[in-house]
PDB file with SEQRES, HELIX, SHEET and CRYST1 records, atoms N, CA, C and O in Angstrom:
SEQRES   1 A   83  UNK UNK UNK UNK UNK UNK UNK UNK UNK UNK UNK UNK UNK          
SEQRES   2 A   83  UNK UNK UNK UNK UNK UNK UNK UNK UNK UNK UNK UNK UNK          
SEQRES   3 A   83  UNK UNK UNK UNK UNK UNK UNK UNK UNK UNK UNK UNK UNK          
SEQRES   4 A   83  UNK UNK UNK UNK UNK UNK UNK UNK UNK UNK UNK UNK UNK          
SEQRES   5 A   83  UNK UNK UNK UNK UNK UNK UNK UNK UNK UNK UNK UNK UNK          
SEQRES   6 A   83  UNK UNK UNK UNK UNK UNK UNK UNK UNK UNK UNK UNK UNK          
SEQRES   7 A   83  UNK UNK UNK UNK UNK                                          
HELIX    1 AA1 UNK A    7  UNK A   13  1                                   7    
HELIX    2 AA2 UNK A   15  UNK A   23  1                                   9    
HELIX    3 AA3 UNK A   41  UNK A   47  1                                   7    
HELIX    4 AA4 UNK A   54  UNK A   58  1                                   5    
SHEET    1 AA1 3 UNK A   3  UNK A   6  0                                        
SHEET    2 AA1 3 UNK A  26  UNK A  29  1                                        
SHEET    3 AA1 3 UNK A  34  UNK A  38 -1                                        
CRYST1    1.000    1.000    1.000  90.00  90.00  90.00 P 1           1          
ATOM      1  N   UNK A   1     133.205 149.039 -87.411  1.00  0.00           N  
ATOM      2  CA  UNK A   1     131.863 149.067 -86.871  1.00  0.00           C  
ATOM      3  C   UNK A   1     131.804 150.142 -85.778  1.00  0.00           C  
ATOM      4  O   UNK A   1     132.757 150.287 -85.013  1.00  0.00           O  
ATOM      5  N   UNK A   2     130.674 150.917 -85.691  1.00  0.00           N  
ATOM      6  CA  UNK A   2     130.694 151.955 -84.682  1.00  0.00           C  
ATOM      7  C   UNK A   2     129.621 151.731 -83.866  1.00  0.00           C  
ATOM      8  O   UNK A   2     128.810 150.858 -84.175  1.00  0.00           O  
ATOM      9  N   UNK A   3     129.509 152.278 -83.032  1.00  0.00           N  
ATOM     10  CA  UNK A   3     128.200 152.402 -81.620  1.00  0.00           C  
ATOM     11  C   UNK A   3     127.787 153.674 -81.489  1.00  0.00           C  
ATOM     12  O   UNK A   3     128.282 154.584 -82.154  1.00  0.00           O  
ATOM     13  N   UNK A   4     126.907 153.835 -80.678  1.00  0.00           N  
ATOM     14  CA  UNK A   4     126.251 154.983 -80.296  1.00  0.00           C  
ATOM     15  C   UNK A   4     125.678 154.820 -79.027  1.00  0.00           C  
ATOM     16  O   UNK A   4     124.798 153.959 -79.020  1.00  0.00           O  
ATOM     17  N   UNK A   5     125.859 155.284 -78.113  1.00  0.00           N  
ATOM     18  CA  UNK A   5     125.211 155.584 -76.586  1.00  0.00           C  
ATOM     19  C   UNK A   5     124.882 157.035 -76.210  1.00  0.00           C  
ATOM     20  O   UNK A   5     125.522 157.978 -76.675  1.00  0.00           O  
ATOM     21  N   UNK A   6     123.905 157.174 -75.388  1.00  0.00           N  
ATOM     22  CA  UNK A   6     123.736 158.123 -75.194  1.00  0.00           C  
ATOM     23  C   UNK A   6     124.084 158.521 -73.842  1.00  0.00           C  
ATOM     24  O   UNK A   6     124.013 157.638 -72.987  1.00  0.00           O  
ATOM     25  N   UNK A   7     124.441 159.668 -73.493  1.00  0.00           N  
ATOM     26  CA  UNK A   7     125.052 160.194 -72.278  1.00  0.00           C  
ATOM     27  C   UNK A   7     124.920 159.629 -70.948  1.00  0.00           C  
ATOM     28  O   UNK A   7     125.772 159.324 -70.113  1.00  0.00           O  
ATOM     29  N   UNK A   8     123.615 159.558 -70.944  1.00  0.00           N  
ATOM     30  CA  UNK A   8     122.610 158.586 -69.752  1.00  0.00           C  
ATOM     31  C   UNK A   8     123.656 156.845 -69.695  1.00  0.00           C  
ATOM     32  O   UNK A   8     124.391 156.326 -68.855  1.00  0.00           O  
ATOM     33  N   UNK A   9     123.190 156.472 -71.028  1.00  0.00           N  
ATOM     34  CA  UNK A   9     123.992 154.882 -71.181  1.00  0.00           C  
ATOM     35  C   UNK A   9     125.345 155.319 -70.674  1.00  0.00           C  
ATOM     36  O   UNK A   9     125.593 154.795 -69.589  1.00  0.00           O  
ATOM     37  N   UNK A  10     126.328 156.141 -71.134  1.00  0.00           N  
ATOM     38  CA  UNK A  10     127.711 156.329 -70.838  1.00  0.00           C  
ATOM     39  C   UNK A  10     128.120 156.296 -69.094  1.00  0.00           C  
ATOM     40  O   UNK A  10     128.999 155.695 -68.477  1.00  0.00           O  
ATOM     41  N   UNK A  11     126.967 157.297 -68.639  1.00  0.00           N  
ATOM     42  CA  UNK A  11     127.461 157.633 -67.106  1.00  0.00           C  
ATOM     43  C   UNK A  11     127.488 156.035 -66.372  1.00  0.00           C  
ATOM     44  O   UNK A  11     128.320 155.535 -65.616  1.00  0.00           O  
ATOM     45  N   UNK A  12     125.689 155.259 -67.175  1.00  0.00           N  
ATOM     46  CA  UNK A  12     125.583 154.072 -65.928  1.00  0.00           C  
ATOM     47  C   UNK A  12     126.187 153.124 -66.256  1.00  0.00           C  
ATOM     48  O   UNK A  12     126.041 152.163 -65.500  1.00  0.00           O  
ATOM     49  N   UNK A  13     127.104 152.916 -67.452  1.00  0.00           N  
ATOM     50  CA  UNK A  13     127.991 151.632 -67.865  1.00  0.00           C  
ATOM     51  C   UNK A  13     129.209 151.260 -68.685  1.00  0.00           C  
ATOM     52  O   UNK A  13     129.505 150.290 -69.381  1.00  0.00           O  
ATOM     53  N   UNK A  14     129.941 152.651 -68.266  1.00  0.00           N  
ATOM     54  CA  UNK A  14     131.178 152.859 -68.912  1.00  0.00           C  
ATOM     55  C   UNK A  14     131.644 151.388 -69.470  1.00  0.00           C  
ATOM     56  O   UNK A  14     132.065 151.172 -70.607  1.00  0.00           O  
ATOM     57  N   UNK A  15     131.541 150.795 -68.824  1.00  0.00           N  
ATOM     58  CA  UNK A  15     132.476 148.976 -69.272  1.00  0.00           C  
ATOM     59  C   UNK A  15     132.059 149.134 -70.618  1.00  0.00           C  
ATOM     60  O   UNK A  15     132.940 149.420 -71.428  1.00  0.00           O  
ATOM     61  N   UNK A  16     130.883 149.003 -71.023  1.00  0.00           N  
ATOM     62  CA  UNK A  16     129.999 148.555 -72.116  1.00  0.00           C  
ATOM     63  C   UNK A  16     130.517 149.608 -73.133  1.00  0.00           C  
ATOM     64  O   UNK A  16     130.628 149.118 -74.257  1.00  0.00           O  
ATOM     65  N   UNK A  17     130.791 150.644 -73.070  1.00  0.00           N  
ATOM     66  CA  UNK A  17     131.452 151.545 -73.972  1.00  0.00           C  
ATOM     67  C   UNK A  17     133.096 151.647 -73.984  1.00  0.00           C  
ATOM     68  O   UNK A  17     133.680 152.368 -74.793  1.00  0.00           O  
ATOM     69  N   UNK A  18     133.850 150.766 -72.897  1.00  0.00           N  
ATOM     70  CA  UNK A  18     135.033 151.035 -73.190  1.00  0.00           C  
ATOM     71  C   UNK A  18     135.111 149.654 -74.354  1.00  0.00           C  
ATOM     72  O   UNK A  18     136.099 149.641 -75.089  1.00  0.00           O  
ATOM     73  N   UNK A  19     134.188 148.642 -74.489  1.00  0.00           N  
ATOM     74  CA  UNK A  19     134.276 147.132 -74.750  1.00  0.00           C  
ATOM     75  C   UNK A  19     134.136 147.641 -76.371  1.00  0.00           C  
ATOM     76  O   UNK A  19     134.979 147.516 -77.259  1.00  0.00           O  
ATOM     77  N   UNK A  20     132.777 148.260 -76.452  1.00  0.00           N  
ATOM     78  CA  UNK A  20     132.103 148.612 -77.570  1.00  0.00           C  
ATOM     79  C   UNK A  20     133.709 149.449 -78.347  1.00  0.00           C  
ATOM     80  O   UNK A  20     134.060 149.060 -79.461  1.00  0.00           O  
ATOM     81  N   UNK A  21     134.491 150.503 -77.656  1.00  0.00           N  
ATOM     82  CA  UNK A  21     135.353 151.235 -78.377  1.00  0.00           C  
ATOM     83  C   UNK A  21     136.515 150.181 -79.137  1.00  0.00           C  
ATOM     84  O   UNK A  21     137.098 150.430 -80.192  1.00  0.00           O  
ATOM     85  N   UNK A  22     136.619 149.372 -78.587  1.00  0.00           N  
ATOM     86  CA  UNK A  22     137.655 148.086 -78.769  1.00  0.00           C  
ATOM     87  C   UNK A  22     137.531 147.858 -80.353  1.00  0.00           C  
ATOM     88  O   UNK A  22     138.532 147.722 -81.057  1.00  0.00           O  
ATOM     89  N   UNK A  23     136.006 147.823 -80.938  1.00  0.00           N  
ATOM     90  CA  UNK A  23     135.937 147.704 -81.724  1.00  0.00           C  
ATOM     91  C   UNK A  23     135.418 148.976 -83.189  1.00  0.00           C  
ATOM     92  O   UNK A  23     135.010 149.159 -84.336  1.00  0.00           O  
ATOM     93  N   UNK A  24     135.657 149.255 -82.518  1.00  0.00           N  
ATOM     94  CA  UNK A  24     135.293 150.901 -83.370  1.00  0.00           C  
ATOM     95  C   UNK A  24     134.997 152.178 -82.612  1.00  0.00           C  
ATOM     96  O   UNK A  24     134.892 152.389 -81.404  1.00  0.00           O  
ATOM     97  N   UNK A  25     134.924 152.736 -83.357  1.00  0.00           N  
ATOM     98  CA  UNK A  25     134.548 154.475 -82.170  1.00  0.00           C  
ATOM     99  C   UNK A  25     133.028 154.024 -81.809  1.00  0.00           C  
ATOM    100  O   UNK A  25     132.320 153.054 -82.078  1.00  0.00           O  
ATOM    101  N   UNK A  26     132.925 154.929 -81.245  1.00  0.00           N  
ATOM    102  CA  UNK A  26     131.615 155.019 -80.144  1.00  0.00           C  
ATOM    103  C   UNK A  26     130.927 156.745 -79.940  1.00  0.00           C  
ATOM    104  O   UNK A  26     131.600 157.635 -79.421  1.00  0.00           O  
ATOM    105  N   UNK A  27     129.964 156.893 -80.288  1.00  0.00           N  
ATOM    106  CA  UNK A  27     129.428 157.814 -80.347  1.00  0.00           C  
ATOM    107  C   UNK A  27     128.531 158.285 -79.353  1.00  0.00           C  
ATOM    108  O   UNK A  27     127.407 157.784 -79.305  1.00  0.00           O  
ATOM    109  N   UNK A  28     128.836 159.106 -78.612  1.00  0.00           N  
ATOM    110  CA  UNK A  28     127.957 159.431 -77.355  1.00  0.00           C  
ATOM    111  C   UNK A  28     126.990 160.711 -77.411  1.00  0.00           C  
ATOM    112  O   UNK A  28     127.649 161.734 -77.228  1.00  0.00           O  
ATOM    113  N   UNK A  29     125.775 160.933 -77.588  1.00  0.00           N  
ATOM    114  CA  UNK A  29     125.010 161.786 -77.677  1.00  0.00           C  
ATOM    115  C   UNK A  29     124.626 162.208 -76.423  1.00  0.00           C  
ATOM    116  O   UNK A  29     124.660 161.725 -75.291  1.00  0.00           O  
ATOM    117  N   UNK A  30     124.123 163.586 -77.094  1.00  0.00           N  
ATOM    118  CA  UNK A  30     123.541 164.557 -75.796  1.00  0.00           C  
ATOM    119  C   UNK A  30     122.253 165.247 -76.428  1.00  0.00           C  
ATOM    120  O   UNK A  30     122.207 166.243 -77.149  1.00  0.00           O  
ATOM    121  N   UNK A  31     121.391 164.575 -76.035  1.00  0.00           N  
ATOM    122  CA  UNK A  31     119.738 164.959 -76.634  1.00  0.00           C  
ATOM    123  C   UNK A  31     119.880 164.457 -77.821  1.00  0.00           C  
ATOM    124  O   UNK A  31     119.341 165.142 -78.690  1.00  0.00           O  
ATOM    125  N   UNK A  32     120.402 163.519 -78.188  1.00  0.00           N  
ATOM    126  CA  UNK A  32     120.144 163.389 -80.037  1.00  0.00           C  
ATOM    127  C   UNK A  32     121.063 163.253 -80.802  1.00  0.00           C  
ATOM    128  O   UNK A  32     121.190 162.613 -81.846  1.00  0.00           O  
ATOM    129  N   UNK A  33     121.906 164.078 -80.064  1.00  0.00           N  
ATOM    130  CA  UNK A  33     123.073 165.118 -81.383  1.00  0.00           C  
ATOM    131  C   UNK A  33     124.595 164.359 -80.662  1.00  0.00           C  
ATOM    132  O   UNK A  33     124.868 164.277 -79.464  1.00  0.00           O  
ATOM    133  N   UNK A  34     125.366 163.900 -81.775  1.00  0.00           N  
ATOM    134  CA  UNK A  34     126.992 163.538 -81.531  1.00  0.00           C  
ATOM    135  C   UNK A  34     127.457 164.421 -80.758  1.00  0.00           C  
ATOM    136  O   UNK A  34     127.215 165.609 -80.968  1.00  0.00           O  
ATOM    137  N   UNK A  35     128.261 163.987 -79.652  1.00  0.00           N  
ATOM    138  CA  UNK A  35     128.981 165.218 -78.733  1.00  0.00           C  
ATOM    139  C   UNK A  35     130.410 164.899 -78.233  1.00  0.00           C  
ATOM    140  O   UNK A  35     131.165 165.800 -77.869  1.00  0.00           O  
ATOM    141  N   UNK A  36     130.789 163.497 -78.223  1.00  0.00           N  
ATOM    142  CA  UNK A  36     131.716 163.060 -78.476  1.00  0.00           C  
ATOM    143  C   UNK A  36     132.401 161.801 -78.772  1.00  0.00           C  
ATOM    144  O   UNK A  36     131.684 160.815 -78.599  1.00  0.00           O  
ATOM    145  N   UNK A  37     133.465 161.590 -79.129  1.00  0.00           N  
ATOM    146  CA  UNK A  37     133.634 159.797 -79.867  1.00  0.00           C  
ATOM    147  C   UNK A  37     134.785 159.517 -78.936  1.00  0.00           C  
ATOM    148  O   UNK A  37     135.657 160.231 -78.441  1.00  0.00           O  
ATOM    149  N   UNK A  38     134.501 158.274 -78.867  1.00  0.00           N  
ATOM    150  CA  UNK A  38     135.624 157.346 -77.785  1.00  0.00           C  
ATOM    151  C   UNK A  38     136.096 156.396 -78.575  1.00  0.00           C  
ATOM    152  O   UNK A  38     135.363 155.751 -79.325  1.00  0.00           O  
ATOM    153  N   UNK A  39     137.494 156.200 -78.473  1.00  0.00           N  
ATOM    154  CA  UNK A  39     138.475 155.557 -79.814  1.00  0.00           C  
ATOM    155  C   UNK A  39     139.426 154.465 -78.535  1.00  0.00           C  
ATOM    156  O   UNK A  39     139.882 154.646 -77.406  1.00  0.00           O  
ATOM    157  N   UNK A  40     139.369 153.467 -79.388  1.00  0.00           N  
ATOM    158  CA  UNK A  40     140.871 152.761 -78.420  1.00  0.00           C  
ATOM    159  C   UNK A  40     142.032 153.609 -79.076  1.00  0.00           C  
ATOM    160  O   UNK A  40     141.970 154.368 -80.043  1.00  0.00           O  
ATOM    161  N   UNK A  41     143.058 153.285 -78.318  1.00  0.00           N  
ATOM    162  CA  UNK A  41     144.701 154.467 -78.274  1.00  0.00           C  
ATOM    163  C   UNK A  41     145.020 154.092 -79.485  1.00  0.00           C  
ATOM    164  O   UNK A  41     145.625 154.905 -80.184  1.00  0.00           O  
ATOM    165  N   UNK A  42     144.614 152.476 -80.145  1.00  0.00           N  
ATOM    166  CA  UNK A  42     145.630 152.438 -81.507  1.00  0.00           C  
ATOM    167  C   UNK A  42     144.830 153.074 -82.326  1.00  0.00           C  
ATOM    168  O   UNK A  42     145.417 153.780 -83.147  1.00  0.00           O  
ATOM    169  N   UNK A  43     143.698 153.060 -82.377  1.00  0.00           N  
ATOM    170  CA  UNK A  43     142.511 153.951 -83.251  1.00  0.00           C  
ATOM    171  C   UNK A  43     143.041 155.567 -83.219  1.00  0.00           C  
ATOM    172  O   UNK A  43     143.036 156.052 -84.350  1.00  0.00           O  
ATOM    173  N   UNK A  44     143.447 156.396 -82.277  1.00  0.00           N  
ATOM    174  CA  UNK A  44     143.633 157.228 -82.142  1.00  0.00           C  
ATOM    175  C   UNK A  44     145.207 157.463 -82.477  1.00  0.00           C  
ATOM    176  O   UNK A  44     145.416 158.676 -82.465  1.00  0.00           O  
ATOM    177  N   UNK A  45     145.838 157.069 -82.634  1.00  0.00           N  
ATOM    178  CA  UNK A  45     147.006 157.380 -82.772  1.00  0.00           C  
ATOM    179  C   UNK A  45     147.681 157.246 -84.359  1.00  0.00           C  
ATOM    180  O   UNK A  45     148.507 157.779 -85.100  1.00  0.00           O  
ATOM    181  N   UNK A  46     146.913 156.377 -84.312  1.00  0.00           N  
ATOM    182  CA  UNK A  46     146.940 155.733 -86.424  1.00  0.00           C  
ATOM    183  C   UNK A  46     146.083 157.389 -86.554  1.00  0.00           C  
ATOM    184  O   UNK A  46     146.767 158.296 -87.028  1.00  0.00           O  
ATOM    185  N   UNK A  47     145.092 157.612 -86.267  1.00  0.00           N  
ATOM    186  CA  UNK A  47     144.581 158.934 -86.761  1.00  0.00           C  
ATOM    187  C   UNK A  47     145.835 160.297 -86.637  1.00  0.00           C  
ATOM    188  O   UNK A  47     146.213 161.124 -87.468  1.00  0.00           O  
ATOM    189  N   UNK A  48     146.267 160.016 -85.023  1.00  0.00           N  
ATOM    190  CA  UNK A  48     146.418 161.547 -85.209  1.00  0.00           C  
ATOM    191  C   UNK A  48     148.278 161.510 -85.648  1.00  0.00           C  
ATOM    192  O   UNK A  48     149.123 162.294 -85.215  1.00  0.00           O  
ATOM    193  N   UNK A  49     148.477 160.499 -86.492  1.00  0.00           N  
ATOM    194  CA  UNK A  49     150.013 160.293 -86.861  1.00  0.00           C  
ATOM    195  C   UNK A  49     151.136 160.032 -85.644  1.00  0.00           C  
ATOM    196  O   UNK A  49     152.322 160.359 -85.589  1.00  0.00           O  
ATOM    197  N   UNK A  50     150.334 159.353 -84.741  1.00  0.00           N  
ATOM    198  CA  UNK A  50     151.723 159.144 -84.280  1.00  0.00           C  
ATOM    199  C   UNK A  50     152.723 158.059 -84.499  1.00  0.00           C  
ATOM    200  O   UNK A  50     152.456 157.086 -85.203  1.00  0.00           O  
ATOM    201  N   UNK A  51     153.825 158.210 -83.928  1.00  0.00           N  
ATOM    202  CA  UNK A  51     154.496 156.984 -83.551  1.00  0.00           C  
ATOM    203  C   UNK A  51     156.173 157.794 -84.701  1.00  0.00           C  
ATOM    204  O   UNK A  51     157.280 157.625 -84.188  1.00  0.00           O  
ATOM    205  N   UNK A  52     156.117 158.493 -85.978  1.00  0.00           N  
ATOM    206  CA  UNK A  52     157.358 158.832 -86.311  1.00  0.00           C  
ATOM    207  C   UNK A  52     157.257 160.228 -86.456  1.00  0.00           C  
ATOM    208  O   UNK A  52     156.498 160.719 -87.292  1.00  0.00           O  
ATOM    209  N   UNK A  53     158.022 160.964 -85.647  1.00  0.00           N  
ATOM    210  CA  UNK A  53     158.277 162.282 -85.935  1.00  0.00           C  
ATOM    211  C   UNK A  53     158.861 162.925 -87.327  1.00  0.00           C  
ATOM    212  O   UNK A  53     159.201 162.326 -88.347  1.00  0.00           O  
ATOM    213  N   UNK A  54     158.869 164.217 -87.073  1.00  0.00           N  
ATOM    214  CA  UNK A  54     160.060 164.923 -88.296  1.00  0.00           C  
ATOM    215  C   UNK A  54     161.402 164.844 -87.670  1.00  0.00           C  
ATOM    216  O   UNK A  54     162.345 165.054 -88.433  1.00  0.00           O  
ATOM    217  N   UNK A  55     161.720 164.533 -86.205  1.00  0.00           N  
ATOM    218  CA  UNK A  55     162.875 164.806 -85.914  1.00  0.00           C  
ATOM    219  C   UNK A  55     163.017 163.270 -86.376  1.00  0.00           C  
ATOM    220  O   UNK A  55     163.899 163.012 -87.195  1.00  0.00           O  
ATOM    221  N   UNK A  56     162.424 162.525 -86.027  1.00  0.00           N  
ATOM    222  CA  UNK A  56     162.833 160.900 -86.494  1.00  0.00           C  
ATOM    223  C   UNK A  56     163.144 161.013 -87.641  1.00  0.00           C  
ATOM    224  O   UNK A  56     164.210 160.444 -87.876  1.00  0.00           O  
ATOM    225  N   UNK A  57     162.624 161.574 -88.624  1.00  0.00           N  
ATOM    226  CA  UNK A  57     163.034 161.125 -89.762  1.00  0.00           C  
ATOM    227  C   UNK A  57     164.062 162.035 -89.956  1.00  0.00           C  
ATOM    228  O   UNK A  57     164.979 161.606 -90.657  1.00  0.00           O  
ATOM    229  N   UNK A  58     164.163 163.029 -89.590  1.00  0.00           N  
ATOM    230  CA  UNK A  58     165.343 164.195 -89.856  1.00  0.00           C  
ATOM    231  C   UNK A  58     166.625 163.577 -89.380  1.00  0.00           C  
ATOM    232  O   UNK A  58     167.629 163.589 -90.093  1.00  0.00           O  
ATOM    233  N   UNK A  59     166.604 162.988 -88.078  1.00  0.00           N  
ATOM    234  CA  UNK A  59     167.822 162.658 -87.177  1.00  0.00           C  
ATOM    235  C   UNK A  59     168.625 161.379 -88.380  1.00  0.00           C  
ATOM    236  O   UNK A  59     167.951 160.534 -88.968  1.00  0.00           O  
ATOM    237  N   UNK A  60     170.217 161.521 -88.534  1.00  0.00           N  
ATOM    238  CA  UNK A  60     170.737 160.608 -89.020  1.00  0.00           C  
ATOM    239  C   UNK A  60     171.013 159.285 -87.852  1.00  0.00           C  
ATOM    240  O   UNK A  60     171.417 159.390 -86.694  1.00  0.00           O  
ATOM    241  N   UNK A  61     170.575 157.822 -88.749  1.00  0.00           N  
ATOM    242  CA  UNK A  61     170.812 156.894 -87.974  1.00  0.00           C  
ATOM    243  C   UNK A  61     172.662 156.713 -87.526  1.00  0.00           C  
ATOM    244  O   UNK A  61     173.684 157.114 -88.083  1.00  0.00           O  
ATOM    245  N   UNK A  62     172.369 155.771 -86.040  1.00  0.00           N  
ATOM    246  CA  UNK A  62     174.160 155.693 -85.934  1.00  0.00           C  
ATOM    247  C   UNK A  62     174.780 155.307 -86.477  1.00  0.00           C  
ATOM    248  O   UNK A  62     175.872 155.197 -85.921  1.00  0.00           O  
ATOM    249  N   UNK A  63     174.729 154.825 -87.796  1.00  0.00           N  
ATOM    250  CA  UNK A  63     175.584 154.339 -88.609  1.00  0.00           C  
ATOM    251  C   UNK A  63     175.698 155.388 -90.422  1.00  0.00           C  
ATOM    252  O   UNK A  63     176.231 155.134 -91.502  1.00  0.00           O  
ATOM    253  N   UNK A  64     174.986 156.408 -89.958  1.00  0.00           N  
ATOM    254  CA  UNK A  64     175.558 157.727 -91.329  1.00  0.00           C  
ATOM    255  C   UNK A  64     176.279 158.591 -90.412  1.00  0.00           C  
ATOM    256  O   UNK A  64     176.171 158.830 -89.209  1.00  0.00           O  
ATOM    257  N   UNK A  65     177.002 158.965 -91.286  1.00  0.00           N  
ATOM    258  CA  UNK A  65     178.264 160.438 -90.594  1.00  0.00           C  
ATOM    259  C   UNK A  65     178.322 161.319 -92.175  1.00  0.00           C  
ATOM    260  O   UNK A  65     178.300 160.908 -93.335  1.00  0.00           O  
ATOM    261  N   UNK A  66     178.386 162.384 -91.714  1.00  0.00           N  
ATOM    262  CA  UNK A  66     178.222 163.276 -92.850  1.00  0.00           C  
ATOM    263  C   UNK A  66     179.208 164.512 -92.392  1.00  0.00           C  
ATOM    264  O   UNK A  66     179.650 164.508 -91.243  1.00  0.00           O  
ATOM    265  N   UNK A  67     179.485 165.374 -93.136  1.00  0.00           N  
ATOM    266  CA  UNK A  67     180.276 166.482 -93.248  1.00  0.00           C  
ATOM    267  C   UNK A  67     179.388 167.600 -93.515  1.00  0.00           C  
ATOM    268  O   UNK A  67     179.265 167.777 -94.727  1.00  0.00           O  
ATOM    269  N   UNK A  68     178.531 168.656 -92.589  1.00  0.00           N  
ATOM    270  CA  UNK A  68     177.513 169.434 -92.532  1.00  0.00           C  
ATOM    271  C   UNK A  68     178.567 171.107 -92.852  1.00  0.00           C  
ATOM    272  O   UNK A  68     179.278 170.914 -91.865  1.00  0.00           O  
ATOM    273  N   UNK A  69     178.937 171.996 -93.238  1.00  0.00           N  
ATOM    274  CA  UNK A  69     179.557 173.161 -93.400  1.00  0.00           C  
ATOM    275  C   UNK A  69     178.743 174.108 -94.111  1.00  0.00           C  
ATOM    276  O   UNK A  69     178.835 174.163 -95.337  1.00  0.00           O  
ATOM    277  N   UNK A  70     177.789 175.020 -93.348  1.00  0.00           N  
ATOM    278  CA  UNK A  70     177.054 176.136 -93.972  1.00  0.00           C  
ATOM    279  C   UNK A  70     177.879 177.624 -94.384  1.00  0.00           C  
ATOM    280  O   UNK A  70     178.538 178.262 -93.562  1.00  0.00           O  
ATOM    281  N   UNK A  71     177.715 177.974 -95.651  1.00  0.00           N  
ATOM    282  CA  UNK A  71     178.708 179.128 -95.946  1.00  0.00           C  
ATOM    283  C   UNK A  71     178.132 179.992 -94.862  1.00  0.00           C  
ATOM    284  O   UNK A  71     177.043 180.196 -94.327  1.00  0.00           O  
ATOM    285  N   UNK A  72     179.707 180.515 -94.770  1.00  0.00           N  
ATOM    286  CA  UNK A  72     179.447 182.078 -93.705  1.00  0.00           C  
ATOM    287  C   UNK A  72     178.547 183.408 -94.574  1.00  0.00           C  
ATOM    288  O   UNK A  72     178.697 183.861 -95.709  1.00  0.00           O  
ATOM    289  N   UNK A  73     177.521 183.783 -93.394  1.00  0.00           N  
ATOM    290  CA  UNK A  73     176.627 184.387 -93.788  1.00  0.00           C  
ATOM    291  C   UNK A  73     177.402 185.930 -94.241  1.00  0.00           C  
ATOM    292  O   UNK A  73     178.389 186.264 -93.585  1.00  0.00           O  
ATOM    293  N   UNK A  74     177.079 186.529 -94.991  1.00  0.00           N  
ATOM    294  CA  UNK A  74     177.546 187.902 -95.180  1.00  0.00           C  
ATOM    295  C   UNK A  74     176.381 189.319 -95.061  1.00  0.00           C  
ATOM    296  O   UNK A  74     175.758 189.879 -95.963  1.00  0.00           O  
ATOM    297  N   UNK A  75     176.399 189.500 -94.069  1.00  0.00           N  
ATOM    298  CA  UNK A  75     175.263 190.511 -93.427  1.00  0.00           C  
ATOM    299  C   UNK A  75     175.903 191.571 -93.953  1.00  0.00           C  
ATOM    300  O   UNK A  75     177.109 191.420 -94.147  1.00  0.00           O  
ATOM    301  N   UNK A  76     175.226 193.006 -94.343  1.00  0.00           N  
ATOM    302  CA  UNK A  76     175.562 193.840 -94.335  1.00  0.00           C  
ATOM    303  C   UNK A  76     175.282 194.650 -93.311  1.00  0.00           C  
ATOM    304  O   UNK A  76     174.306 194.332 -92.632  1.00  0.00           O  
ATOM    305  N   UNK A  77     175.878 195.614 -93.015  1.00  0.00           N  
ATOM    306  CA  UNK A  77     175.310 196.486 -91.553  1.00  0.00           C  
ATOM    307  C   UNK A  77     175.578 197.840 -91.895  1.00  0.00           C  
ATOM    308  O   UNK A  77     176.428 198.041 -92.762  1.00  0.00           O  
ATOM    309  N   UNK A  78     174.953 198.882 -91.320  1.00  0.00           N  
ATOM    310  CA  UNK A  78     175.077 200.118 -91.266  1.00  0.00           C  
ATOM    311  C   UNK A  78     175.098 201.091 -89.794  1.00  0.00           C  
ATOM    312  O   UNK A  78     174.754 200.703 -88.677  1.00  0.00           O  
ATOM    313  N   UNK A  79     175.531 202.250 -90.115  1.00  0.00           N  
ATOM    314  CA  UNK A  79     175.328 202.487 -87.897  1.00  0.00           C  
ATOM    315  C   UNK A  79     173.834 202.789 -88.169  1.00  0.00           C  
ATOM    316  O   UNK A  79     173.313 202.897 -89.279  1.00  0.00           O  
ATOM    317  N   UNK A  80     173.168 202.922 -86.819  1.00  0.00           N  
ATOM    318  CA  UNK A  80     172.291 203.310 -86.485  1.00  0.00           C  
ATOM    319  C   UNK A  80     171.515 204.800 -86.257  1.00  0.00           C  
ATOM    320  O   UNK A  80     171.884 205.421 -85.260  1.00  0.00           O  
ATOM    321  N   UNK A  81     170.463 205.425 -87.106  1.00  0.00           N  
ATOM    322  CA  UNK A  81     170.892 206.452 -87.278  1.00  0.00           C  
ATOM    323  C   UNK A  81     169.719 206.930 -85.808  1.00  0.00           C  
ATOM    324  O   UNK A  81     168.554 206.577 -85.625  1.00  0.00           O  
ATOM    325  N   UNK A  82     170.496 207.724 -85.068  1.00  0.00           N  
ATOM    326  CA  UNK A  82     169.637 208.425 -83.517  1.00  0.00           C  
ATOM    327  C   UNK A  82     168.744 209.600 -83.340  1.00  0.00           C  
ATOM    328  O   UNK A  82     167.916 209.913 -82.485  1.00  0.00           O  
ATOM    329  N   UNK A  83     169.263 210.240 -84.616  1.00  0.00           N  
ATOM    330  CA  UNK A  83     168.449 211.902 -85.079  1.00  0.00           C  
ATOM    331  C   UNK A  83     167.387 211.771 -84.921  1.00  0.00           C  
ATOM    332  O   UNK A  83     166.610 212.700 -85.145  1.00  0.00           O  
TER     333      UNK A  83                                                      
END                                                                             
């Protein structure tokens, strides 16, 4: 469920819009028009992926051990020419 207040409502009764966000976003207008949305943290965070990284999932737990050995790279090189 969402809300809508308008800028005016926001300044004189924040409570009422932090209460209203509890349960859905909240939409705050400026003349009319959406200008910005107010989310509780779990609302926002389920959105913006948090909570498991790539290093989380990359990192081995303490109980894997592995044997990691990348072949040696073979660069070729030449001198540098100064002419």
């Amino acid at each position: 469920m969402s809300a809508t207040f308008t800028s005016r409502d926001f300044n004189r009764d924040p409570g009422s819009v932090k209460r209203a966000a509890l349960e859905g976003p909240v939409f705050i207008t400026d003349r009319n028009k959406p200008s910005l949305v107010v989310l509780a943290i779990k609302d926002y965070e389920r959105l913006a992926g948090r909570g498991t990284s790539l290093l989380d999932v990359l990192m081995p737990r303490d109980d894997q051990d592995f044997d990691f050995e990348p072949p040696k790279a073979r660069i070729a090189t030449r001198p540098a020419e100064l002419d």
